[in-house]
C-alpha positions as CSV (number, residue, x, y, z in Angstrom):
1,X,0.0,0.0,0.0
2,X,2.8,2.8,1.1
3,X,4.3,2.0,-2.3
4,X,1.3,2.4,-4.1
5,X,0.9,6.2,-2.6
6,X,5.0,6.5,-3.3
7,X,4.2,5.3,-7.1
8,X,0.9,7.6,-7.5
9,X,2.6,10.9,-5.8
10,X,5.1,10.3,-8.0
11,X,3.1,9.9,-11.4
12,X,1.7,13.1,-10.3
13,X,3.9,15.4,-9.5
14,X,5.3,14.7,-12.8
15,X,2.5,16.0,-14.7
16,X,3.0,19.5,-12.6
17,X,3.6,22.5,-14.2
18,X,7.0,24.1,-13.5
19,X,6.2,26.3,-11.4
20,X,4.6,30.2,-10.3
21,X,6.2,33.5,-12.0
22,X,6.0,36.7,-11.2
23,X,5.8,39.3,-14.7
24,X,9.2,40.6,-14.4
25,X,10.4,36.6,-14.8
26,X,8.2,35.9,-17.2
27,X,9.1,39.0,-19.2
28,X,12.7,38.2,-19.1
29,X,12.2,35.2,-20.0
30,X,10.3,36.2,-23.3
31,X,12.8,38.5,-23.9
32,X,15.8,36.4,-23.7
33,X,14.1,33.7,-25.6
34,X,13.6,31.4,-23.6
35,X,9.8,31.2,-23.2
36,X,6.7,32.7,-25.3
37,X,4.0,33.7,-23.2
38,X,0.8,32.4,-24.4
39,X,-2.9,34.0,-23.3
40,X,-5.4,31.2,-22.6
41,X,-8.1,34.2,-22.4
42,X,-11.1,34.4,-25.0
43,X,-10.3,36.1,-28.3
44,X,-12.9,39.4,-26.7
45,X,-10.5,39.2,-22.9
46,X,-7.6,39.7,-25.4
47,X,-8.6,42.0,-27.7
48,X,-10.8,44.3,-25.6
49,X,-9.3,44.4,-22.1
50,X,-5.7,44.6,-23.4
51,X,-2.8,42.1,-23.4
52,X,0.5,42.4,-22.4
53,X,3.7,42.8,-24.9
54,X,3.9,39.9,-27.6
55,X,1.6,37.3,-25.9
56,X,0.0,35.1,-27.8
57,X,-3.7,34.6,-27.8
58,X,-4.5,30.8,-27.3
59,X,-8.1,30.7,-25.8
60,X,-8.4,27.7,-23.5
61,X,-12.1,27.9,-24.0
62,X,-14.4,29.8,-26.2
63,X,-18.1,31.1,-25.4
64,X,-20.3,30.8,-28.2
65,X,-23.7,33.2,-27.8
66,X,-26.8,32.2,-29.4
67,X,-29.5,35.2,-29.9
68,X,-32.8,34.8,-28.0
69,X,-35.8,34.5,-30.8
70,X,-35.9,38.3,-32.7
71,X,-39.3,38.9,-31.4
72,X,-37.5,39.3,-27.6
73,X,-34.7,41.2,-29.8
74,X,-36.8,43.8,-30.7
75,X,-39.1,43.4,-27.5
76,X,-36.0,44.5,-25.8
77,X,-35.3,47.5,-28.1
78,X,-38.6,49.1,-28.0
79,X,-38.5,49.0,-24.3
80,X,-35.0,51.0,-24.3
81,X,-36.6,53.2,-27.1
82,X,-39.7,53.7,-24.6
83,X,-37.8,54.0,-21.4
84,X,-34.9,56.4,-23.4
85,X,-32.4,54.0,-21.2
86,X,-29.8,51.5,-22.4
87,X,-30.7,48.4,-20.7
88,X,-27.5,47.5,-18.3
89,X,-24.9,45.1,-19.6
90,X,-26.6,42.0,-16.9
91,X,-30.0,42.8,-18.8
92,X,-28.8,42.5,-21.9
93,X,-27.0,39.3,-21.4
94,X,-30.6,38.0,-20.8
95,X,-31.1,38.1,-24.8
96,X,-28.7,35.3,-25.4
97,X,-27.7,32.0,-24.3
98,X,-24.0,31.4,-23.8
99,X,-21.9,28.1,-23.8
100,X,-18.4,27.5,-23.1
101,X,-16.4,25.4,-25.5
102,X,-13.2,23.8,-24.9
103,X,-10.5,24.1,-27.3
104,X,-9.4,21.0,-28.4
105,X,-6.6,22.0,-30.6
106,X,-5.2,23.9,-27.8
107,X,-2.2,21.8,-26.9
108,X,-1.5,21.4,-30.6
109,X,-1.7,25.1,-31.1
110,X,0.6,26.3,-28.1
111,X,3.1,23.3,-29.6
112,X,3.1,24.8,-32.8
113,X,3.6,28.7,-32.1
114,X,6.5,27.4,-29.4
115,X,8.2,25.1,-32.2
116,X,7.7,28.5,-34.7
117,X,9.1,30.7,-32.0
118,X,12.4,28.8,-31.6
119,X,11.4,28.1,-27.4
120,X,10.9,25.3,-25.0
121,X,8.9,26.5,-22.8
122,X,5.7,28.6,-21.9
123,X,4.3,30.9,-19.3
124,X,0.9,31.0,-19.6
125,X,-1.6,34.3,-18.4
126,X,-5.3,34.5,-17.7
127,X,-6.7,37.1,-16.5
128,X,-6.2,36.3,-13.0
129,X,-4.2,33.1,-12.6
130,X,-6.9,30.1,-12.6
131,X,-7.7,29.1,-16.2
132,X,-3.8,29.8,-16.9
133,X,-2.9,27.2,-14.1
134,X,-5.6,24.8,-16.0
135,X,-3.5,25.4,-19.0
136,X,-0.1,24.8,-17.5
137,X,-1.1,21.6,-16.1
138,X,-2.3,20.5,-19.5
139,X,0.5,21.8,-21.5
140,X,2.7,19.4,-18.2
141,X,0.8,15.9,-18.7
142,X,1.3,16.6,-22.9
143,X,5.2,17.1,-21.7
144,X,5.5,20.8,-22.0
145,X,7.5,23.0,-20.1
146,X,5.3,25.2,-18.5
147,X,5.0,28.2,-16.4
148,X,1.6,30.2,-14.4
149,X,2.1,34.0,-14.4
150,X,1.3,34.5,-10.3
151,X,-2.1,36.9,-10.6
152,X,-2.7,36.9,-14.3
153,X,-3.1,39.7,-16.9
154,X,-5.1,42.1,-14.0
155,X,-3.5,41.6,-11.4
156,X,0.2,40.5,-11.7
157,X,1.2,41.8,-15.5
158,X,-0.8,45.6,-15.3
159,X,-0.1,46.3,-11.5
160,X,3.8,45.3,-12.2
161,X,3.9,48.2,-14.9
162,X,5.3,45.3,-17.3
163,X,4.2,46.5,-21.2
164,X,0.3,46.6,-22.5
165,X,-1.4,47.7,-24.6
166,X,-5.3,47.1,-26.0
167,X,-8.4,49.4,-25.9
């Protein structure tokens, strides 16, 4: 039995990620070439809420939105029109339906853009750390070498004064 939990932590902690950067580590590493840093955010996180210097934009997932019938469409536009007020953002979510879709060619993509950058390893960024530590440990049990950016895009990238740019 104690061999068995030997074996097992062992199997495990292979399939771990490297480890936890901070954004001046994982900046010097894309600098010096040694990593890429690849952003596991949607396509709209990236494009619309900025993204830091050179990442590339890998979504881990994707939400697709499906439109409520038109008749609640324009049901919901001639009560703005009547009310002379923009429904709020939570409202207007209300007119779709939204799924989350893995990306299955994710692993194959981050492979690809490290194999056309000339590196060996990653440092993946979310926005604020989980879905980028997701990534890392499925880029680890495909036998990448990868690395979480500690706080994300928000929170670790931004607040460090490390280079963005985005709308």
């Amino acid at each position: 039995m104690r061999l068995l939990l030997i074996l097992l932590m062992v199997i495990t902690m292979s399939f771990a990620y490297e480890d936890d950067i901070d954004a001046a580590e994982a900046f010097e590493m894309q600098k010096s070439g040694k990593a890429i840093i690849v952003d596991v955010r949607t396509t709209i996180e990236h494009i619309y809420t900025g993204h830091g210097l050179g990442f590339i934009n890998i979504p881990l997932t994707n939400w697709i939105y499906i439109p409520k019938s038109i008749e609640a469409r324009v049901k919901s536009a001639q009560f703005e029109i009547e009310n002379e007020k923009v429904k709020e953002h939570k409202m207007v979510q209300k007119l779709y339906d939204t799924k989350e879709v893995l990306n299955e060619k994710f692993v194959e993509e981050v492979m690809s853009a490290m194999k056309l950058s000339g590196v060996e390893s990653v440092v993946l960024v979310c926005r604020s750390g989980p879905r980028s530590a997701e990534a890392a440990e499925k880029l680890a049990k495909a036998g990448i070498t990868a690395y979480n950016l500690t706080d994300g895009f928000m929170f670790g990238w931004k607040e460090n004064a490390q280079p963005w740019g985005g709308f």
